[in-house]
C-alpha positions as CSV (number, residue, x, y, z in Angstrom):
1,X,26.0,-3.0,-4.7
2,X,22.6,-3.4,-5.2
3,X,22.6,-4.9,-8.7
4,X,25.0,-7.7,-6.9
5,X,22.4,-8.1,-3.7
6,X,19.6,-8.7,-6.5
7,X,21.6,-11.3,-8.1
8,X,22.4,-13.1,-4.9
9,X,19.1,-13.1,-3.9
10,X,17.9,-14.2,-7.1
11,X,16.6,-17.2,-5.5
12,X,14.3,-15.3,-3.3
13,X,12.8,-13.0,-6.3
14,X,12.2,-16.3,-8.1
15,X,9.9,-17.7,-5.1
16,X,8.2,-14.2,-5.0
17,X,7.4,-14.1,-8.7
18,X,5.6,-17.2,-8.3
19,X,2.7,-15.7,-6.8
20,X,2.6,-13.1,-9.6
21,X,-0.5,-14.2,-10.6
22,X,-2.5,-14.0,-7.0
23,X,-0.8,-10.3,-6.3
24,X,-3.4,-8.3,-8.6
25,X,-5.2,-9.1,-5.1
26,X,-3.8,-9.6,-2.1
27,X,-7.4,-10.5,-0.7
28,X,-8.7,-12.4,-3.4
29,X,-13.3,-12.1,-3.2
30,X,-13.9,-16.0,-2.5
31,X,-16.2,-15.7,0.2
32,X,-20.1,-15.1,0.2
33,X,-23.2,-16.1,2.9
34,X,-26.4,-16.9,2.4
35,X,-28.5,-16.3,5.0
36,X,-32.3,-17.9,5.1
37,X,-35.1,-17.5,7.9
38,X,-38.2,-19.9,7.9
39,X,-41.3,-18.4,9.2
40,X,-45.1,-19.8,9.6
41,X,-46.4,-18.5,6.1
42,X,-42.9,-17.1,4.6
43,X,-39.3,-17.8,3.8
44,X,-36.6,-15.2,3.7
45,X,-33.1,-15.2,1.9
46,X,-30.3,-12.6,2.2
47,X,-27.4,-13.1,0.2
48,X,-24.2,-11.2,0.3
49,X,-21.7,-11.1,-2.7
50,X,-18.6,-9.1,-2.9
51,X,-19.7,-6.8,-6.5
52,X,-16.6,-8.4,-8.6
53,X,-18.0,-11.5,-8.1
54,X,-21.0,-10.3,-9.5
55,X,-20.4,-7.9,-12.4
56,X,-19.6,-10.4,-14.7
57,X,-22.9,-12.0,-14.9
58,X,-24.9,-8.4,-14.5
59,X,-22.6,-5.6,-15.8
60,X,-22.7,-2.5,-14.6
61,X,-21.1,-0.3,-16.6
62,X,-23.4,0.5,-18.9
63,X,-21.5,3.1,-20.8
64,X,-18.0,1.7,-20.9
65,X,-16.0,4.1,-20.0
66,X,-14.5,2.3,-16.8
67,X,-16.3,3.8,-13.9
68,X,-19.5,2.5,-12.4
69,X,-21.5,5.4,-11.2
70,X,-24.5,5.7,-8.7
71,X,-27.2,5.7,-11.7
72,X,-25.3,2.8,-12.8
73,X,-25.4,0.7,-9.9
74,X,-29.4,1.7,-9.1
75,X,-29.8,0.6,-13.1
76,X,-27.9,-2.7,-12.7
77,X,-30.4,-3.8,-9.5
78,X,-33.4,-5.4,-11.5
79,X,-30.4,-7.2,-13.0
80,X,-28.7,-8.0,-10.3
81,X,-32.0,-9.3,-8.1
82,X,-32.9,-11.3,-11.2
83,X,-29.4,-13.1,-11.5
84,X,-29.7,-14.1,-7.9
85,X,-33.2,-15.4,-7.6
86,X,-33.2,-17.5,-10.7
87,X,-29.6,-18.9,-9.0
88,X,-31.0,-19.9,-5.2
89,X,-33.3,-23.2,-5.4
90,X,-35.9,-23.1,-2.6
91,X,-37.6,-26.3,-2.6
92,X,-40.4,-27.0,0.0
93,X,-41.4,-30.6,0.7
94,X,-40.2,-31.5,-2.9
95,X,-41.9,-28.2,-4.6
96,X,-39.6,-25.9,-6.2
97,X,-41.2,-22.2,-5.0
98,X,-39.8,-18.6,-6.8
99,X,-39.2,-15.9,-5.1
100,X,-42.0,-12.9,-4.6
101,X,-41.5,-9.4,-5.6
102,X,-40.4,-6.7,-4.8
103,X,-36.9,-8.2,-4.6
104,X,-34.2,-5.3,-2.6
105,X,-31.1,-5.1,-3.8
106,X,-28.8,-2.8,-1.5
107,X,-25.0,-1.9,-1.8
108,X,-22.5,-0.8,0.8
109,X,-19.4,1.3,1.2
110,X,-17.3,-2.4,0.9
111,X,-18.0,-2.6,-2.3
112,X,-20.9,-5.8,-1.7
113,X,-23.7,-6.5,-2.8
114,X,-26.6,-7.6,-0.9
115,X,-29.8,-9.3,-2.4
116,X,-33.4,-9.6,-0.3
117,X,-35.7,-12.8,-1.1
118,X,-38.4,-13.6,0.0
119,X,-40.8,-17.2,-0.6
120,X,-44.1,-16.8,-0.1
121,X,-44.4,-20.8,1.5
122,X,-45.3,-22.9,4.6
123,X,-43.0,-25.2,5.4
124,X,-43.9,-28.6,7.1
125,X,-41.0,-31.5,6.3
126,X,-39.0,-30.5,4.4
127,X,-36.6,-27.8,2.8
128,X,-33.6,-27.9,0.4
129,X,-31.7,-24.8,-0.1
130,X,-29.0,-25.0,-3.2
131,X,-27.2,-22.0,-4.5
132,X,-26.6,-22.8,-7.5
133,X,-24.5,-19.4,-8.6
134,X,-21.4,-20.9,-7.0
135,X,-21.4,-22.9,-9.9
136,X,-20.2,-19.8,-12.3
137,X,-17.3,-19.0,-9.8
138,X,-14.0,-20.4,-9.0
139,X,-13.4,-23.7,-7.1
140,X,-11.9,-21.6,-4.5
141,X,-15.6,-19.6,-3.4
142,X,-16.9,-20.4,-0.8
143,X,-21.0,-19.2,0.7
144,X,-21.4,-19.5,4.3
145,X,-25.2,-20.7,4.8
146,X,-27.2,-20.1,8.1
147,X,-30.8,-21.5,8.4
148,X,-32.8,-19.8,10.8
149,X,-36.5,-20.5,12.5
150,X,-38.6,-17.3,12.9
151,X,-37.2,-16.3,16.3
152,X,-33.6,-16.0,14.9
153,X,-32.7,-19.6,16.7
154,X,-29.7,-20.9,14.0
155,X,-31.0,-24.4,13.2
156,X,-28.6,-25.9,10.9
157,X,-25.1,-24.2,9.1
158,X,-22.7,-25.2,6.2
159,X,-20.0,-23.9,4.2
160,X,-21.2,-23.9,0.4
161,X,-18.6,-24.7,-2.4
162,X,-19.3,-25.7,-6.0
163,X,-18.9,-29.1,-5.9
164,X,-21.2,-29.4,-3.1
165,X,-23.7,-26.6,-3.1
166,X,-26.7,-27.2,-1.3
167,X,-28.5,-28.7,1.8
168,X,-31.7,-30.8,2.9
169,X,-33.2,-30.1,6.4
170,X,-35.8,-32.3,7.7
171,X,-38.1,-29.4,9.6
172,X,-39.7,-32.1,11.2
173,X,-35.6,-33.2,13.3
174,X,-35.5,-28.8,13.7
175,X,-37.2,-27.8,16.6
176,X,-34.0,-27.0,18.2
177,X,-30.8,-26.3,16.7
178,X,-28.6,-29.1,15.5
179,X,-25.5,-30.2,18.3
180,X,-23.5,-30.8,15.9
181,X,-24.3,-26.9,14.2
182,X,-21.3,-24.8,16.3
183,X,-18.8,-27.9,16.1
184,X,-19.2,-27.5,12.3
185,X,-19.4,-23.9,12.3
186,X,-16.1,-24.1,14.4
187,X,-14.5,-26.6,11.7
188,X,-15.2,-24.4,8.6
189,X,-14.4,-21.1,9.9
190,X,-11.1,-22.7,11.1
191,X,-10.3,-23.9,7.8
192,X,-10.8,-20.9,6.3
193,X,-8.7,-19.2,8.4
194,X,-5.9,-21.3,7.3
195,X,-6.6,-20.7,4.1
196,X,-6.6,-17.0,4.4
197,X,-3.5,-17.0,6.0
198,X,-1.5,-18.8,3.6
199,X,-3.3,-17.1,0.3
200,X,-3.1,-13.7,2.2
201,X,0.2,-12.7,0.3
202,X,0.6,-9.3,1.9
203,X,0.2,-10.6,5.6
204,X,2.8,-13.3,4.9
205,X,5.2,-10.7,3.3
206,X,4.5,-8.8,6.4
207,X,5.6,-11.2,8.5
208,X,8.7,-12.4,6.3
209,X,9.7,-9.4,6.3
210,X,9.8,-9.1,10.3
211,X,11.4,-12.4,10.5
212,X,14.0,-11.8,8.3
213,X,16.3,-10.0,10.8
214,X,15.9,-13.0,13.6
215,X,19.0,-15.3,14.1
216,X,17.6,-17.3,16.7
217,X,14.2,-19.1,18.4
218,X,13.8,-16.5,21.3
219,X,13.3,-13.4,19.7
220,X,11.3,-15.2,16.4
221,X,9.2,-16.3,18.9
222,X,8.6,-12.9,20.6
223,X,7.5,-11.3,17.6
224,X,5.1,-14.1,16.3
225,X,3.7,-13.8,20.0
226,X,3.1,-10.0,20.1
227,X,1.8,-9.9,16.0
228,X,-0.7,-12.8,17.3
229,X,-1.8,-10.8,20.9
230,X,-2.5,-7.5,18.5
231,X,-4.7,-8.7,16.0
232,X,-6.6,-11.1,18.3
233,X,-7.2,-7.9,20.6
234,X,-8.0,-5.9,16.9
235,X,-10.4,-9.5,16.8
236,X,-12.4,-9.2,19.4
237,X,-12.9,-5.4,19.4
238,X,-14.7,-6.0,15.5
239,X,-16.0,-9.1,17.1
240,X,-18.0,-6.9,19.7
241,X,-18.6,-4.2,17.5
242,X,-16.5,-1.9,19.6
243,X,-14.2,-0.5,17.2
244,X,-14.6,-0.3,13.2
245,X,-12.6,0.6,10.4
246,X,-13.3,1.0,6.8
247,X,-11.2,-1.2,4.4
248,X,-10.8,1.6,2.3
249,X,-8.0,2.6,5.5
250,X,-7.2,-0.5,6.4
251,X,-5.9,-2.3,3.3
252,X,-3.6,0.7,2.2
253,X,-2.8,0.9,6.0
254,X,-1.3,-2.5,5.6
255,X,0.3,-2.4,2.4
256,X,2.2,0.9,4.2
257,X,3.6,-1.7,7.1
258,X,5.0,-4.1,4.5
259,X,6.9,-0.8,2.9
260,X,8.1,0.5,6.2
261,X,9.0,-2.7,7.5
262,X,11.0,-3.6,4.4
263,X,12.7,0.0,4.4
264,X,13.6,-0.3,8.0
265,X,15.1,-3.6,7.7
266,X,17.5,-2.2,5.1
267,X,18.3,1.2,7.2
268,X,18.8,-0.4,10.3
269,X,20.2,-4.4,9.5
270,X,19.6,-6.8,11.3
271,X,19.4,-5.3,14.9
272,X,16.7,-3.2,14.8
273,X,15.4,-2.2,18.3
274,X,11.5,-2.6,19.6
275,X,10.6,-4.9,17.0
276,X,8.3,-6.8,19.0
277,X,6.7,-3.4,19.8
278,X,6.3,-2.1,16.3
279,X,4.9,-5.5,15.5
280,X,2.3,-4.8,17.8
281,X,1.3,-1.4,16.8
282,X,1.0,-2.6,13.1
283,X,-0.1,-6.4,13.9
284,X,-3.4,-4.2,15.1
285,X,-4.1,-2.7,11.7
286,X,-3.5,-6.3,10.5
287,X,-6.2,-8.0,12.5
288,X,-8.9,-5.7,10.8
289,X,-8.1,-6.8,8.0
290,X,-8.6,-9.9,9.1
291,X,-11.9,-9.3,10.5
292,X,-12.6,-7.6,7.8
293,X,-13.2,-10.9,5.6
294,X,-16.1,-11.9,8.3
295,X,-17.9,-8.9,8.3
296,X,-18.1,-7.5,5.0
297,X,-20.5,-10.5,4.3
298,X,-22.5,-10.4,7.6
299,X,-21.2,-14.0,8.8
300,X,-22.6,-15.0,12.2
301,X,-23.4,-18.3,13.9
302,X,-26.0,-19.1,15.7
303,X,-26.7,-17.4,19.1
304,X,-22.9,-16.6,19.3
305,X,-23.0,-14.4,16.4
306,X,-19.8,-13.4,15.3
307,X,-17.7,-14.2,17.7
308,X,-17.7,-17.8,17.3
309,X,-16.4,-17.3,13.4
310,X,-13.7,-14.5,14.6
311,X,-12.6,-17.5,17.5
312,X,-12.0,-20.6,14.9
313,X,-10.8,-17.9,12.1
314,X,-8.4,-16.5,14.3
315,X,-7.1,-20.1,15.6
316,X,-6.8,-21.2,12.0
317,X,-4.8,-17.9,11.3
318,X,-2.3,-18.8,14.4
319,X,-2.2,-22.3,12.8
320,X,-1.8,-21.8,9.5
321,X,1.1,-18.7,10.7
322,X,2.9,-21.2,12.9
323,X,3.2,-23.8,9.7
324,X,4.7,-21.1,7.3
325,X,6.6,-19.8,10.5
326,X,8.5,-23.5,11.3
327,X,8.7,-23.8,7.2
328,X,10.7,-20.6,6.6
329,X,12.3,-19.6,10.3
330,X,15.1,-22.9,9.5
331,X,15.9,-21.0,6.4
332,X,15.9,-17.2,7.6
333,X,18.4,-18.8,10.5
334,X,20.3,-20.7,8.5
335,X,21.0,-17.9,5.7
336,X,21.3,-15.0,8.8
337,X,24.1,-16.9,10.5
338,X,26.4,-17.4,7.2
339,X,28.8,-14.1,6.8
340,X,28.7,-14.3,3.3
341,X,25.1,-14.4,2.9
342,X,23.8,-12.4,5.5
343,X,23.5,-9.0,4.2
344,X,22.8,-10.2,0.6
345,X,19.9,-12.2,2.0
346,X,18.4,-9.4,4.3
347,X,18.7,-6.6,1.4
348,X,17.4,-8.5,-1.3
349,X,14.3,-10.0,0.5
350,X,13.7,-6.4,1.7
351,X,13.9,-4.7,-1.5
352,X,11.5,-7.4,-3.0
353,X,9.2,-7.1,0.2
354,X,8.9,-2.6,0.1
355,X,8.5,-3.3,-3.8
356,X,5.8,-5.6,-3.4
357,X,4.3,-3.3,-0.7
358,X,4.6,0.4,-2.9
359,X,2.5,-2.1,-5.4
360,X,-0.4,-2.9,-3.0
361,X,-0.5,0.7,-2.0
362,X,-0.4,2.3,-5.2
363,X,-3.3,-0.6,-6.3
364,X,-5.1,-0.1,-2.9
365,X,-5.6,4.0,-3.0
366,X,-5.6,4.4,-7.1
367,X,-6.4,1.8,-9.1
């Protein structure tokens, strides 16, 4: 019986396997911020990288043996502080300055680095940032860059890529921050969410896998509704600082929902009861993950902090959800309300779905 649902649902394993290649990571690294304060006599720049976007350029594991230990990341830190600063032009009123030492390196428990610069420089027209280290990663990184004056007041903000890696600001135009700053912030942070949506395999398997047992609008729609109100709540409580979790929980956590959801949807058909509800309870644990994306990197905006971020990323998350939601409901419908598919369709998707989730797990707590 179940070699026959495979077959049937070949179709569906074939769709899956084409994202084989972004599943060694459901959350691919991607995202970085740069962060740079101007002060009377002094400039200061705080980056934030995720370490796997570093370790190929200042290896840390010294001794090959496939573990990177404390003495090994305290080793790697002149290394690390050295890649950085020769990768971040500061340029002040057309001079190129270097960076003063000491230069702190610091790591945290979500596996980031962060590197402390600081310019020993007084600027009076003009400055040009460029970091040019997004050069050496994929076309798909993104640095979030925040300009500062010495009172914390944002004056300008810009989503970094490689092919456009750097900014000019006239100090003389800054004395107050730009108008146009939080409509851009709002923009990029938007975008992004879409992006993270539909790259962010195991929250669209999620929610596949909690559509699958819909036949009509009404109760698609509830569910979508209540996934939404639960990680906009789990939003604003990261947002506010209120509640925290480590990603070390939260991304097994998640990979767990996928499995149970898949498991259920096999046990039970395609009537489970409460599903609204338990899309709630796990559509929580979702929205830290999220969150987490924001504040691993210490992303704020302006005086708004991170709220502003969490607002647009969230928006682009509903957007880019409805999109893949109006793409795949027609088909979930159309395959759920045909006798001789049905079944087939619901096993087979489900099967793939809890398989895809016992991978994440497994990779998430021992790999």
């Amino acid at each position: 019986m179940i070699f026959r649902t495979f077959k049937n649902g070949r179709w569906l394993m074939a769709a899956l396997l084409m994202c084989q290649s972004a599943w060694v990571c459901a959350h691919p690294p991607g995202l970085s911020s740069l962060d740079v304060t101007i002060k009377p006599a002094q400039i200061d720049a705080k980056v934030t990288f995720a370490l796997q976007d570093i370790e190929a350029f200042a290896p840390m594991d010294s001794d090959l043996d496939a573990e990177v230990t404390d003495a090994e990341r305290e080793a790697a830190k002149p290394a690390i502080a050295k890649l950085l600063a020769a990768q971040l032009r500061v340029s002040v009123d057309s001079r190129d300055v270097q960076p003063s030492e000491p230069r702190q390196v610091s790591f945290d428990d979500q596996n980031n680095a962060r590197v402390e610069l600081h310019y020993a420089a007084h600027v009076q027209t003009a400055l040009l940032l460029q970091s040019k280290f997004l050069a050496l990663l994929p076309d798909g990184h993104q640095q979030y860059l925040t300009v500062r004056d010495a009172n914390g007041k944002a004056l300008t903000e810009k989503m970094l890529g490689k092919h456009d890696d750097q900014i000019s600001l006239p100090i003389a135009n800054a004395a107050g921050e730009s108008p146009q700053a939080p409509f851009a912030a709002f923009g990029d942070f938007f975008k992004l969410g879409i992006e993270h949506i539909v790259t962010g395999y195991d929250h669209l398997l999620f929610l596949f896998a909690l559509l699958a047992v819909t036949h009509s609008f009404w109760p698609a729609l509830k569910i979508i509704t209540f996934f939404t109100i639960a990680h906009s709540i789990t939003l604003a409580c990261a947002g506010l600082n209120l509640i925290e979790l480590p990603s070390s929980f939260v991304e097994p956590f998640i990979a767990a929902t996928i499995i149970y959801v898949g498991v259920e949807n096999i046990i039970r058909g395609d009537h489970p009861k409460g599903r609204h509800w338990l899309t709630f309870g796990f559509g929580l644990i979702h929205g830290f993950g999220f969150a987490g994306v924001l504040q691993e990197m210490d992303i704020s905006s302006g005086d708004t902090g991170i709220l502003l971020p969490l607002l647009s990323f969230n928006l682009g998350i509903e957007t880019g959800q409805i999109a893949v939601a109006a793409i795949v409901l027609p088909m979930i419908w159309w395959l759920n309300n045909k006798v001789e598919t049905a079944e087939k369709f619901l096993k087979a998707g489900s099967i793939a779905v809890s398989l895809m989730g016992a991978f994440w797990l497994v990779e998430r707590t021992m790999l």
